[in-house]
N, C-alpha and C positions, 0 to 999 in steps of 0.2 A: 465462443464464449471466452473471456477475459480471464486471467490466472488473477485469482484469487489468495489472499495470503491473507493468517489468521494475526490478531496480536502475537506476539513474543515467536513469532517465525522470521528464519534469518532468509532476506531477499537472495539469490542469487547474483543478482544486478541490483548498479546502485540506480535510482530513478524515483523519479514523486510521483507520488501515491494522494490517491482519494478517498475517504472512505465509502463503502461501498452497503445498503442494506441487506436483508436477508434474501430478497430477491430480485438484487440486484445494481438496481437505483442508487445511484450517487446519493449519497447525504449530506447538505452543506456545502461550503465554500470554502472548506480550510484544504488544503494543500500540506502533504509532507515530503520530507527528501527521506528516504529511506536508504540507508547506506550498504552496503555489501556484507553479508557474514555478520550483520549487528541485528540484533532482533528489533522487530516493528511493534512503535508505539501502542498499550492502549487505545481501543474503538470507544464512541464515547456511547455505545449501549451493546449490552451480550446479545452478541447473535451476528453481528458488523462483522464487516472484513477489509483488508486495503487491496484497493487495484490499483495496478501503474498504469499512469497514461502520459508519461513521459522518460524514455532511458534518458540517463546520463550521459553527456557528450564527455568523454574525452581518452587522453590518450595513458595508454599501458605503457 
């Protein structure tokens, strides 16, 4: 299972995120960059979550 992360949770990693439904399922087509230590946007319905499905490439 995919790490799940809720609105206003700060990612560990930076990476785009998809919103995710209550069980499970992608919602939609919109895409986010979710930035490191910055909390994640509002889900556009309670209960949503964001999953990464792409880290960030680069370098430290």
């Amino acid at each position: 299972m995919a790490e799940k992360y809720r609105p206003g949770q700060k990612p560990p990693d930076s990476a785009q995120f998809k919103e995710a439904g209550p069980r499970g399922g992608i919602v939609g087509k919109t895409e986010i960059t979710g930035i490191e230590g910055k909390p994640l946007p509002p889900t556009s319905k309670p209960g949503n979550t964001w999953v990464p499905v792409d880290k960030t490439k680069h370098n430290k």
